[in-house]
Backbone as CSV, one residue per row, in Angstrom:
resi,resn,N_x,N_y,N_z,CA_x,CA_y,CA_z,C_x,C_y,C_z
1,UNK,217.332,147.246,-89.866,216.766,148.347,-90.633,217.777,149.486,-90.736
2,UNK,218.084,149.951,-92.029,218.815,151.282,-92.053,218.298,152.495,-91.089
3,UNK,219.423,153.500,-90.893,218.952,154.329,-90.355,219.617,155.525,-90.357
4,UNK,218.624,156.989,-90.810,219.715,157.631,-91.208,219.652,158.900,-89.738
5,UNK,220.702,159.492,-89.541,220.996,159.927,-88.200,219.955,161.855,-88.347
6,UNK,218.684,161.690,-88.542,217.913,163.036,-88.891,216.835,163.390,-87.859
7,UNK,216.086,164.159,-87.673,214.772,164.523,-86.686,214.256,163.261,-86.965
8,UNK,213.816,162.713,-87.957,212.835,161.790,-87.533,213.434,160.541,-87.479
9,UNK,214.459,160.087,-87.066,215.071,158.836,-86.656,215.247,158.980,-85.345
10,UNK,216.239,160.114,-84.659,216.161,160.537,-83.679,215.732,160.759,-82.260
11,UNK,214.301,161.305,-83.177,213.018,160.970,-82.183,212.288,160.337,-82.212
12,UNK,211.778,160.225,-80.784,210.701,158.941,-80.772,209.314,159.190,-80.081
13,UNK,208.230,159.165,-80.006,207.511,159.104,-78.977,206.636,157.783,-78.723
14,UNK,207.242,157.612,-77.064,206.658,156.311,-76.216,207.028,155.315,-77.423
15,UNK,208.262,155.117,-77.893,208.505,153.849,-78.759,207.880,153.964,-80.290
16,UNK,207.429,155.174,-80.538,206.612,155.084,-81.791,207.149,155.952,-82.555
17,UNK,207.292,156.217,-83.822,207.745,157.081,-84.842,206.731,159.087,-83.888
18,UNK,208.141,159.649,-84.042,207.497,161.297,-83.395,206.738,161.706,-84.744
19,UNK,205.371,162.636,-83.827,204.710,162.813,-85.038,205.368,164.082,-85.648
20,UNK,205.010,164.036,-87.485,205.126,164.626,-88.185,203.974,165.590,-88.436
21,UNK,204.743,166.754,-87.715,203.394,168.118,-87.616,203.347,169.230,-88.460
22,UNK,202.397,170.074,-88.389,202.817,171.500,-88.956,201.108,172.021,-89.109
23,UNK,201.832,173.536,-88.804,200.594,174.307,-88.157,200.877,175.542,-88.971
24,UNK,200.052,176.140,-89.818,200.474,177.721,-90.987,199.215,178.871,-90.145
25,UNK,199.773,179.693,-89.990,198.895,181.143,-89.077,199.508,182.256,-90.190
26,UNK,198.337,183.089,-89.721,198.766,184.197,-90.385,198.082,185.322,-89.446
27,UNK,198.666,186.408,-89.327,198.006,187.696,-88.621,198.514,188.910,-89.016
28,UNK,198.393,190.016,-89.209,198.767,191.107,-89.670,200.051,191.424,-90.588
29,UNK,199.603,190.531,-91.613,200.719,189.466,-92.782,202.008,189.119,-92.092
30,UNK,201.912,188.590,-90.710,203.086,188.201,-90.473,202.731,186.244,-89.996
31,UNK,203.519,186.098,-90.963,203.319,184.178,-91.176,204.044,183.471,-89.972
32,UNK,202.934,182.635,-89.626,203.922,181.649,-88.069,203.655,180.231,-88.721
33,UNK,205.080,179.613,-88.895,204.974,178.253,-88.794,205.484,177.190,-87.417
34,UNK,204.759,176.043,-87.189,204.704,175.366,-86.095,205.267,174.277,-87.045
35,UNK,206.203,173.814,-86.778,206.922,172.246,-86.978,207.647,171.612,-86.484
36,UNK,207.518,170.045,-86.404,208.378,169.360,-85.530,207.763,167.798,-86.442
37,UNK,208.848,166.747,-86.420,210.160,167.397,-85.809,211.136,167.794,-86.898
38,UNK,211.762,168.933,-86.685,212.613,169.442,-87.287,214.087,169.750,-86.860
39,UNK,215.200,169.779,-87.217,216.534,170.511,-86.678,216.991,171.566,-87.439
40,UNK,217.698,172.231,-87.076,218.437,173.293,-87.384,218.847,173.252,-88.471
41,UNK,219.755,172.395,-88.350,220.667,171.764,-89.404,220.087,171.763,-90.892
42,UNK,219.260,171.599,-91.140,218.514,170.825,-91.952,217.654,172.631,-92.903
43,UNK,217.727,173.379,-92.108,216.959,174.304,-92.867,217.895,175.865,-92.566
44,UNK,219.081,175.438,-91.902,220.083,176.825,-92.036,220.617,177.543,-92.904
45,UNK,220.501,176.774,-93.946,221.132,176.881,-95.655,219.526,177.830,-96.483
46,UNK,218.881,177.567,-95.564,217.484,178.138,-96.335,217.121,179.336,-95.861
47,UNK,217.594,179.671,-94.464,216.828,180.816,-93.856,217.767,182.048,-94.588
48,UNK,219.128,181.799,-94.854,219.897,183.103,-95.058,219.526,183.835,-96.756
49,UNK,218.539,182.894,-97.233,218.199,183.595,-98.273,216.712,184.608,-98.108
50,UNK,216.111,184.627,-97.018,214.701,184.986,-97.217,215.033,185.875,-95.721
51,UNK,216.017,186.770,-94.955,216.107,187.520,-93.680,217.102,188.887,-94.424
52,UNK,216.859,189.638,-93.049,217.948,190.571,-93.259,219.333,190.604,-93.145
53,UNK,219.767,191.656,-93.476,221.738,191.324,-93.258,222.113,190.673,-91.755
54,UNK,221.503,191.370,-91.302,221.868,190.822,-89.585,221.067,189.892,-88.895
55,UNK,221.608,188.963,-87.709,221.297,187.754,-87.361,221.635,188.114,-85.870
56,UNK,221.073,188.185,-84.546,221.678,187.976,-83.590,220.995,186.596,-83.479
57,UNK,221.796,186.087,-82.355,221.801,184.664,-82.217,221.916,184.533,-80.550
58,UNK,220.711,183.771,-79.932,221.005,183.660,-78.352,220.064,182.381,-77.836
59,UNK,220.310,182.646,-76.289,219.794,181.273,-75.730,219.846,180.295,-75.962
60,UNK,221.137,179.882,-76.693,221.148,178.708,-77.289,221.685,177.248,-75.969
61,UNK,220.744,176.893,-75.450,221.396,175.664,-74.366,221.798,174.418,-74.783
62,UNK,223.028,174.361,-74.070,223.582,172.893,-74.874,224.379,172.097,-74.031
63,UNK,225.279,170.632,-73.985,225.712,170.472,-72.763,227.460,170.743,-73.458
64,UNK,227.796,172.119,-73.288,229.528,172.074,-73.075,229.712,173.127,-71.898
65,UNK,230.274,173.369,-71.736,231.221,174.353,-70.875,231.685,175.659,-71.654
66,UNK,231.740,175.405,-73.136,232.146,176.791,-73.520,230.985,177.486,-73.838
67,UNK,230.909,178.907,-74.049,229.890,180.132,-74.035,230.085,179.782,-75.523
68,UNK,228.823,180.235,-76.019,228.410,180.638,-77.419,229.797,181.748,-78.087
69,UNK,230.265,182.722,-77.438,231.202,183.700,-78.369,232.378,182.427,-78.496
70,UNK,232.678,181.703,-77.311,233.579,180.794,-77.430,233.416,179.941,-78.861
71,UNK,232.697,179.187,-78.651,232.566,177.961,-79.777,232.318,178.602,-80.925
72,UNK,231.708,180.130,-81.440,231.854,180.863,-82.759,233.275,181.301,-82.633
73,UNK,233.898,181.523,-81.649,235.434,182.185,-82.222,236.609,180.951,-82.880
74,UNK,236.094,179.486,-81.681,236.868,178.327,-82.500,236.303,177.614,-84.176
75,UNK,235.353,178.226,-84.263,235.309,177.563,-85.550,234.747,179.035,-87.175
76,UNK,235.857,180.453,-86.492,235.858,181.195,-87.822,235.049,181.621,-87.727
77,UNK,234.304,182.184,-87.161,232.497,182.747,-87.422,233.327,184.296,-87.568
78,UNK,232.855,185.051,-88.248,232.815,186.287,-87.746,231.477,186.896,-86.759
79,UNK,231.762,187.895,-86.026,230.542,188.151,-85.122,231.251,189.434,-84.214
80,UNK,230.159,189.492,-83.679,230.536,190.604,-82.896,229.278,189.843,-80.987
81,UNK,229.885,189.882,-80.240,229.370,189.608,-79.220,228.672,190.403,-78.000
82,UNK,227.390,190.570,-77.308,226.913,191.599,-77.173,226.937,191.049,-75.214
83,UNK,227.174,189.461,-75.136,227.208,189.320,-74.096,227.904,187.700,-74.351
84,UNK,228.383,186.685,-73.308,228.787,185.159,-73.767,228.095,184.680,-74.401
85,UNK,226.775,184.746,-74.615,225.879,184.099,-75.066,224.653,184.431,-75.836
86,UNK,225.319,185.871,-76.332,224.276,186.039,-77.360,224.909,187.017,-78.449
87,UNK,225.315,186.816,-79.967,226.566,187.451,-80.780,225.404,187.885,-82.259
88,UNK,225.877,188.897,-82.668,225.652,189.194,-83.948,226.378,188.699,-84.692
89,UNK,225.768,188.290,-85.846,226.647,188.406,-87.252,226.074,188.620,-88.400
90,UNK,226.408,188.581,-89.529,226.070,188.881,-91.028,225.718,187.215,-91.379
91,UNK,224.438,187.932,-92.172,223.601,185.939,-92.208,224.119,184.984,-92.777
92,UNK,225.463,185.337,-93.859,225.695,183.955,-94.279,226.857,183.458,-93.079
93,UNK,227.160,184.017,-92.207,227.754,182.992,-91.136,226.776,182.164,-90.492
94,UNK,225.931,182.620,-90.308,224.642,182.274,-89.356,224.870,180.214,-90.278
95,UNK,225.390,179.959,-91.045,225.036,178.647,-91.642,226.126,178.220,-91.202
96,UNK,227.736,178.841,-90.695,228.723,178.672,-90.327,228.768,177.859,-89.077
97,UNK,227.854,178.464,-87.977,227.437,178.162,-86.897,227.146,176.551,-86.077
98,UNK,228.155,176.144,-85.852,228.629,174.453,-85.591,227.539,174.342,-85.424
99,UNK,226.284,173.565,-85.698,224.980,172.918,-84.937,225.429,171.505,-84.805
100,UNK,226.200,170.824,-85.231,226.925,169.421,-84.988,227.784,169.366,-84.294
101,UNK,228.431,170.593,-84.038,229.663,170.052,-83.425,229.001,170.027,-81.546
102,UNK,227.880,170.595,-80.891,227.519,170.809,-79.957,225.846,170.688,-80.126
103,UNK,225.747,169.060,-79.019,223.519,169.412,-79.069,223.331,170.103,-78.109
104,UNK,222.126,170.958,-78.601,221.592,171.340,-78.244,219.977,171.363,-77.929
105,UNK,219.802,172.438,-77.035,218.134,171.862,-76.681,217.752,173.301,-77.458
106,UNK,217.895,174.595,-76.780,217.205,175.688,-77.443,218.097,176.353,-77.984
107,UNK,217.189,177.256,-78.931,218.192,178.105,-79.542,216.884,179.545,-80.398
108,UNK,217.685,180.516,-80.431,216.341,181.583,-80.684,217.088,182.413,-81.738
109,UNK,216.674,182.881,-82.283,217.385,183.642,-83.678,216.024,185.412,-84.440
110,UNK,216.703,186.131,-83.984,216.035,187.707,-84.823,216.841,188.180,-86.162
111,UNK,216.465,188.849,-86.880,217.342,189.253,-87.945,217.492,190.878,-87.614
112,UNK,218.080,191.359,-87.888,218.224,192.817,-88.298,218.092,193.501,-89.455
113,UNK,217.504,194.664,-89.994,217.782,195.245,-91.224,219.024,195.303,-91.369
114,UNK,219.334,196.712,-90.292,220.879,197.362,-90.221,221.584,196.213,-89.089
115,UNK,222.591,196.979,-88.888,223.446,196.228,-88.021,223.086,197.034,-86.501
116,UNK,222.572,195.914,-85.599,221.713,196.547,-84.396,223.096,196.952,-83.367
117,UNK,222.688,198.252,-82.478,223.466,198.628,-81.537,222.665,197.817,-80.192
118,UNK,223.527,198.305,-78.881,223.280,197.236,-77.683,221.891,197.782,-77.398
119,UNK,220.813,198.962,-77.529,219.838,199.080,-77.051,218.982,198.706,-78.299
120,UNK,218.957,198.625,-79.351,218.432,197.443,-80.146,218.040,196.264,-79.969
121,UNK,219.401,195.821,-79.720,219.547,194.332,-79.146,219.057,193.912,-77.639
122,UNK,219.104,195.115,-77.358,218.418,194.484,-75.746,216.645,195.050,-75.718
123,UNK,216.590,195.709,-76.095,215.482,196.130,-76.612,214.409,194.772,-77.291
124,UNK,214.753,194.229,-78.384,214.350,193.054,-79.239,213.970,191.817,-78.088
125,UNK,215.334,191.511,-77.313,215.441,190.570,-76.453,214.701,190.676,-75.506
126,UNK,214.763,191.808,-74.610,213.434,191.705,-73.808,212.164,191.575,-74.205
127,UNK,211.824,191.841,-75.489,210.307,191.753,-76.142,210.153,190.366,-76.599
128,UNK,211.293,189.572,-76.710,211.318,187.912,-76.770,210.924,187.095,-75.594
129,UNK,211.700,187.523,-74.330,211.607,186.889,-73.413,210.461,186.744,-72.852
130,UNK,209.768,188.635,-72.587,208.404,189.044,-72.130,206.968,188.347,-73.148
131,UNK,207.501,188.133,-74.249,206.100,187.619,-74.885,205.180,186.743,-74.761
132,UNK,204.044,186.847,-74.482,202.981,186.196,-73.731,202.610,185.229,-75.600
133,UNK,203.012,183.958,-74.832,202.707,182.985,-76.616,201.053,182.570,-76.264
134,UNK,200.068,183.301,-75.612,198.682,183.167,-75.804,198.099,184.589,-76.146
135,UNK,198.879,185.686,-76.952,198.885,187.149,-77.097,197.991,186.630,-78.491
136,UNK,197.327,187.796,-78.492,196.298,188.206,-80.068,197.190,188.368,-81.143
137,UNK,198.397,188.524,-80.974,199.424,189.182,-81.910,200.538,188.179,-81.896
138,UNK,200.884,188.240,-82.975,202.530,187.681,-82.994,203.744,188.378,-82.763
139,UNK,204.836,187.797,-82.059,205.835,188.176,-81.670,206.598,188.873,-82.281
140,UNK,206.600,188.746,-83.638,207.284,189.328,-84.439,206.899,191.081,-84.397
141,UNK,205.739,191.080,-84.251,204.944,192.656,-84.436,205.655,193.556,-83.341
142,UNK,206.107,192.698,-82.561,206.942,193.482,-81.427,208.337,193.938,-81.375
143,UNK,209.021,193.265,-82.634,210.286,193.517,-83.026,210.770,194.457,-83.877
144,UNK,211.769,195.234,-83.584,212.056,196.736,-84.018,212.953,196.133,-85.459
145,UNK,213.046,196.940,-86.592,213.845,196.941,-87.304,214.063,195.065,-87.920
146,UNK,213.219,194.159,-87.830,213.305,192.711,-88.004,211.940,191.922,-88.827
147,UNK,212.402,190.961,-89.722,211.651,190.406,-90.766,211.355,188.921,-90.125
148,UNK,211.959,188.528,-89.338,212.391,186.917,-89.228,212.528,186.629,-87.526
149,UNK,211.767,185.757,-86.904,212.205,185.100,-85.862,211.905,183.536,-85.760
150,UNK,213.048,183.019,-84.986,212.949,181.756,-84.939,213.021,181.398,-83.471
151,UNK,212.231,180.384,-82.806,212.705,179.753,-81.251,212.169,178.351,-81.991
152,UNK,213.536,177.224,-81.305,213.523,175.768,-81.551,214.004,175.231,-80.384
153,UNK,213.449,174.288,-79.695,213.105,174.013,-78.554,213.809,172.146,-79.024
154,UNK,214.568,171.995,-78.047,215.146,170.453,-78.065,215.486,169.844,-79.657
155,UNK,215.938,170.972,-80.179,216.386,170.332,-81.643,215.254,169.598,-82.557
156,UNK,213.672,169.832,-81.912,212.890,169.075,-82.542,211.436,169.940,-83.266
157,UNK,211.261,170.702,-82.042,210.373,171.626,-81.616,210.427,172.782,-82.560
158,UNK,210.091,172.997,-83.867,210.315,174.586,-84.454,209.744,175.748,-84.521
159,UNK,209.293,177.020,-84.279,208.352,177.904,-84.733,209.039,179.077,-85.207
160,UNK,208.474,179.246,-86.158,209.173,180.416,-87.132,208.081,181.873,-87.411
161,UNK,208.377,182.952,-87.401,207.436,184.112,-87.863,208.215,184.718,-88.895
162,UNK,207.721,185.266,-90.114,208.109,186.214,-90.707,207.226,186.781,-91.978
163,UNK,207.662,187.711,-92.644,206.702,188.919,-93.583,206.563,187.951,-94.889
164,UNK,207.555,186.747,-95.045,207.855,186.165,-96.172,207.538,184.206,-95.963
165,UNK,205.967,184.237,-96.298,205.151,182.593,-96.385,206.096,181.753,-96.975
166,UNK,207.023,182.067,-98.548,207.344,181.582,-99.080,208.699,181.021,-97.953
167,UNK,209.114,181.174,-97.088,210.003,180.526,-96.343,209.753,179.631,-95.521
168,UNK,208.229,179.692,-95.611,207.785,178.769,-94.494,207.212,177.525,-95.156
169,UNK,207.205,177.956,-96.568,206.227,176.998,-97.037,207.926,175.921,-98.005
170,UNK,209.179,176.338,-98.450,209.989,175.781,-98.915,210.944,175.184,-97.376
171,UNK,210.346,175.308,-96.092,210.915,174.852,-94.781,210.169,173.260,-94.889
172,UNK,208.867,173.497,-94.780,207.729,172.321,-95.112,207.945,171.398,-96.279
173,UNK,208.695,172.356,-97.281,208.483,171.356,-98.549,210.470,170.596,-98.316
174,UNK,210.812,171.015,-98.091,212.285,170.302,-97.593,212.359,169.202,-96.522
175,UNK,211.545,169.564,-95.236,211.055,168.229,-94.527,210.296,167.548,-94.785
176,UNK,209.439,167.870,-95.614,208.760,166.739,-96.314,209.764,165.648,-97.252
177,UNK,210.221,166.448,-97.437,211.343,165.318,-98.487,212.256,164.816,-98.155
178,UNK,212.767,165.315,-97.113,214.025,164.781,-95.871,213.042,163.222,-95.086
179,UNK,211.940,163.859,-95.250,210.980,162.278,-94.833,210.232,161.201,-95.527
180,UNK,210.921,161.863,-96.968,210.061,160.667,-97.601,211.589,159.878,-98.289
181,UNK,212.520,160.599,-98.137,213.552,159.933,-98.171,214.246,159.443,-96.947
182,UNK,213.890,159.233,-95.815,214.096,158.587,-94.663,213.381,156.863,-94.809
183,UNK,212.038,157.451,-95.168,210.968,156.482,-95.237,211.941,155.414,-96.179
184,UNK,212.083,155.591,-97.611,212.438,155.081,-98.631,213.742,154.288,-98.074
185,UNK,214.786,155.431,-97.336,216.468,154.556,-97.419,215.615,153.718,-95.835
186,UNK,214.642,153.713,-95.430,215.087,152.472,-94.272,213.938,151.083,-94.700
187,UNK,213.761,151.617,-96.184,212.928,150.379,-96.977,214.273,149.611,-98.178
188,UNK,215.227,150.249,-98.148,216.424,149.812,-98.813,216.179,150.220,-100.421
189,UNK,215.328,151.594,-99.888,214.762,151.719,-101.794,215.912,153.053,-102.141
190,UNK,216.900,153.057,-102.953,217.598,154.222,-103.404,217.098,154.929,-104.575
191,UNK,216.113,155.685,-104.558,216.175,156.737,-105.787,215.936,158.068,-105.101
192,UNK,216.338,159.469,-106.348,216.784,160.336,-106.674,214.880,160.861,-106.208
193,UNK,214.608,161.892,-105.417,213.208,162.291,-105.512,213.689,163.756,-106.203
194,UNK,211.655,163.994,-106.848,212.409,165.407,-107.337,211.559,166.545,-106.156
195,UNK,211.841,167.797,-106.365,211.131,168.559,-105.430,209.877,168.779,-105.470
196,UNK,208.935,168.386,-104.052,207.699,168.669,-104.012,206.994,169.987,-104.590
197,UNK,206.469,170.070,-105.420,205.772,171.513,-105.815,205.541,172.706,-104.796
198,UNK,205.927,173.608,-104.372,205.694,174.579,-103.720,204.553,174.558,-103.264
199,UNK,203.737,174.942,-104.442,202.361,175.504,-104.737,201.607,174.274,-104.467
200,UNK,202.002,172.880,-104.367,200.953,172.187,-103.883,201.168,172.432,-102.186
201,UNK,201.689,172.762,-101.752,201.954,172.410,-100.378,200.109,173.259,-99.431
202,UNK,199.851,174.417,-100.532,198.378,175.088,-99.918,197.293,173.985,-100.409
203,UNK,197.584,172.975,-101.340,196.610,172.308,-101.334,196.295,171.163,-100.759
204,UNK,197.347,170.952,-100.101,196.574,169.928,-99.206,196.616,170.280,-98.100
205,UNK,196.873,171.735,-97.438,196.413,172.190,-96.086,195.068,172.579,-96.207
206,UNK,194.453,172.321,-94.982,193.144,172.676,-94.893,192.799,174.037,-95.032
207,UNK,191.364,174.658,-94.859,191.100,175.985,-94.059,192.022,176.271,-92.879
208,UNK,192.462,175.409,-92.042,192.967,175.903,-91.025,194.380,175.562,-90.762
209,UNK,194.807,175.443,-91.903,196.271,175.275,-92.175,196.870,174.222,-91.077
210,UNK,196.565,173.415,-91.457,196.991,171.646,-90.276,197.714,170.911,-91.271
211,UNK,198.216,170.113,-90.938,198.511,168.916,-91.460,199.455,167.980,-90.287
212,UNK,199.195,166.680,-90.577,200.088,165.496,-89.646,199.935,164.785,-90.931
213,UNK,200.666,164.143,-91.281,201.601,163.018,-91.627,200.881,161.803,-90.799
214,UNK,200.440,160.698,-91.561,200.025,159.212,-90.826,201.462,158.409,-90.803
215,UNK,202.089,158.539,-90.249,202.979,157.722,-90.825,202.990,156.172,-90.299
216,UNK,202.105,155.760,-89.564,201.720,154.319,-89.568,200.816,153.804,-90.750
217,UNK,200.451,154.642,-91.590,199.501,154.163,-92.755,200.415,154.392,-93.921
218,UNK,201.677,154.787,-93.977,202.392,154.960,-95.316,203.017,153.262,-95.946
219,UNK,203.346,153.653,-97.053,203.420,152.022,-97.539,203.947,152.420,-99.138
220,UNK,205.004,151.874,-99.579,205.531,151.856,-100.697,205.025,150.446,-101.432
221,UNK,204.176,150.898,-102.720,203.715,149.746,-103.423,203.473,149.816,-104.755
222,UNK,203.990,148.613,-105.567,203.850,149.134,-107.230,205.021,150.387,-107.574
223,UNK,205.699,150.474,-106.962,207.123,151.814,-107.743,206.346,153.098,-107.253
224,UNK,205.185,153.145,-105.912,204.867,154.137,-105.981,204.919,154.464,-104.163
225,UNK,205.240,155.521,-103.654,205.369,155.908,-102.412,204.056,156.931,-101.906
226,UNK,203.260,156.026,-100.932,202.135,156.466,-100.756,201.642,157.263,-99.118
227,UNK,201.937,158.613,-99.156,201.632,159.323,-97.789,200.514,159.616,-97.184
228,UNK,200.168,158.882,-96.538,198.680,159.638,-96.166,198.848,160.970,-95.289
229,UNK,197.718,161.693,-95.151,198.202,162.647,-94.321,196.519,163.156,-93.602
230,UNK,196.337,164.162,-92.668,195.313,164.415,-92.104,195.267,165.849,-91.852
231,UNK,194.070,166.274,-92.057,194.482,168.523,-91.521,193.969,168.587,-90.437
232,UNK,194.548,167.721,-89.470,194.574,167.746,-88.130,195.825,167.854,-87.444
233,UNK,195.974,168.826,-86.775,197.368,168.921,-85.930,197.385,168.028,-85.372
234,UNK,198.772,167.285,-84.843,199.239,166.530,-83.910,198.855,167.571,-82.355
235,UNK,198.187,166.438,-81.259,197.773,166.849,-79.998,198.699,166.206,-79.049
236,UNK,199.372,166.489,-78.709,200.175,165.480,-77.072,199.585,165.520,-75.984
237,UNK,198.333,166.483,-75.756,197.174,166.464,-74.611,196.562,165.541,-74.651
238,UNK,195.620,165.363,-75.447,194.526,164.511,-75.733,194.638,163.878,-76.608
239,UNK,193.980,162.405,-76.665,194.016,161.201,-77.630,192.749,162.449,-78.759
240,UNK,193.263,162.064,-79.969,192.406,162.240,-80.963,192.501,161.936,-82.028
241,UNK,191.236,161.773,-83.012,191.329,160.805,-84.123,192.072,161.670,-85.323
242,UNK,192.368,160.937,-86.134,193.160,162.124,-87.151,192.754,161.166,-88.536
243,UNK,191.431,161.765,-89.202,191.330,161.257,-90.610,191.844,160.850,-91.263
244,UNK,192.076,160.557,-92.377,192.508,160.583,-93.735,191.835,161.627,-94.185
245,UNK,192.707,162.443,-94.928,192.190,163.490,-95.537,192.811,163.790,-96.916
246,UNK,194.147,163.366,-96.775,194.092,162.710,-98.675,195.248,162.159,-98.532
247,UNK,195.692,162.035,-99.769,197.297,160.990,-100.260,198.589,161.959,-101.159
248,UNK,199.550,161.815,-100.547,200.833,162.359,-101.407,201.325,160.991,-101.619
249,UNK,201.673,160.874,-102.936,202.600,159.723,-103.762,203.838,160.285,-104.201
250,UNK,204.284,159.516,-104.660,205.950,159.897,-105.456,205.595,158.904,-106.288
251,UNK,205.558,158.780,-107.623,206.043,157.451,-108.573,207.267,157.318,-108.668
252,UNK,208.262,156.402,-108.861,209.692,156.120,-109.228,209.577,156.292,-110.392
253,UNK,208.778,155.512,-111.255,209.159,155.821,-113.020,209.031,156.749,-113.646
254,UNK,207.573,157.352,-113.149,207.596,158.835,-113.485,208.585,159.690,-113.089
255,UNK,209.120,159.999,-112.033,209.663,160.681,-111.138,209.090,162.059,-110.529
256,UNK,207.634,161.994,-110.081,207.101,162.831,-110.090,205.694,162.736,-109.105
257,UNK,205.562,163.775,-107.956,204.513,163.822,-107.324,203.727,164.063,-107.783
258,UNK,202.560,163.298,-106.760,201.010,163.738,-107.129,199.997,163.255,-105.910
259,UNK,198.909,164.350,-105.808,198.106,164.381,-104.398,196.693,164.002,-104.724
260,UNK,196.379,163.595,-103.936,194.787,163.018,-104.030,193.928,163.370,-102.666
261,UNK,193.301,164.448,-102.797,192.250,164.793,-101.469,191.076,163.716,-101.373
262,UNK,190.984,163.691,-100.268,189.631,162.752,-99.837,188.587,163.675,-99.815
263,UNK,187.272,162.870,-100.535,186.186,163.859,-100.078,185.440,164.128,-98.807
């Protein structure tokens, strides 16, 4: 079987395809998305259009020996460094930022309006570290002068906050398609997909903004690529059932999606 080297080849759980999750919140218009599995890689090119000028960048654990200012100074980054392991820069480096050349497990990312001084920056960071993730509020509400936070946990694990849905919802609509073209090249099928509709992506989330991916029930048949999906989050606690709750297709001839809710 082909295989292409992405989050969902990657990972596995207990021998089985990792589930394909995602969780949409909203609280005092500040948007949290939950996804996995996802990498870095894959959506770095996307974040520098929808944040502010500034990016600090920290906690990133990985297995080398060199510090974070290290491995941005060997590969051109501009930045400015506030400690080994945690550097500002201006966001379009932020895509500069080797995520291949070194794995990693975590990695955490704030934006800045302006360009933050060290009690800014330490300021922000302690309100990262201290944040209680069973709080009434989102993390973001706690951040001075910032539109955007990210913590990604084992390259798989994603959660994102910010003032702007539309980033969360073209994050979703890019892994969706990074997986239906996974699906396709390890069926030996090569075509061109076009982009999932934005605007469908609210219609097949529930009231409570869920969705998992069946991906033991997907099946390419007739020139047509057929997703089931469920508005049930993926649980790793507890066994639980996860509906059918409708269908995403792709036709090949058409070249063009289309969704079907279950009643």
């Amino acid at each position: 079987m082909n295989k292409i080297p992405n989050a969902f080849t990657i990972n596995t759980l207990m021998g089985s395809p990792f589930p394909f999750s995602a969780t949409f919140s909203e609280k005092n218009n500040i948007h949290r998305l939950s996804i996995y599995p996802i990498q870095i890689r894959s959506i770095r090119f996307i974040i520098k259009n929808y944040i502010f000028d500034y990016c600090v960048i920290f906690d990133i654990d990985y297995y080398q020996d060199e510090t974070l200012s290290e491995i941005a100074t060997e590969k051109g980054m501009k930045f400015q460094s506030f400690d080994d392991n945690i550097i500002i820069c201006l966001k379009h480096e932020f895509e500069k930022l080797p995520v291949d050349y070194f794995p990693h497990y975590n990695w955490e990312t704030f934006d800045c309006l302006i360009e933050p001084d060290s009690n800014l920056i330490l300021e922000n960071y302690i309100a990262c570290k201290d944040y209680d993730w069973d709080s009434e509020t989102f993390l973001l509400q706690n951040l001075k002068n910032s539109s955007f936070y990210l913590n990604s946990h084992d390259d798989c694990y994603l959660l994102l906050e910010t003032y702007k849905k539309d980033l969360l919802l073209t994050i979703f609509q890019q892994n969706l398609m990074l997986f239906s073209y996974t699906v396709l090249f390890e069926k030996n099928i090569n075509v061109k997909i076009s982009e999932f509709p934005i605007s469908w992506i609210e219609k097949i989330l529930s009231k409570n903004q869920e969705i998992t991916i069946l991906q033991n029930n997907i099946s390419v048949k007739n020139t047509k690529l057929c997703i089931p999906f469920s508005n049930t989050s993926f649980n790793f606690v507890e066994k639980k059932d996860y509906p059918i709750s409708g269908y995403i297709f792709y036709g090949f001839a058409e070249n063009q999606w289309s969704i079907e809710k279950s009643i």
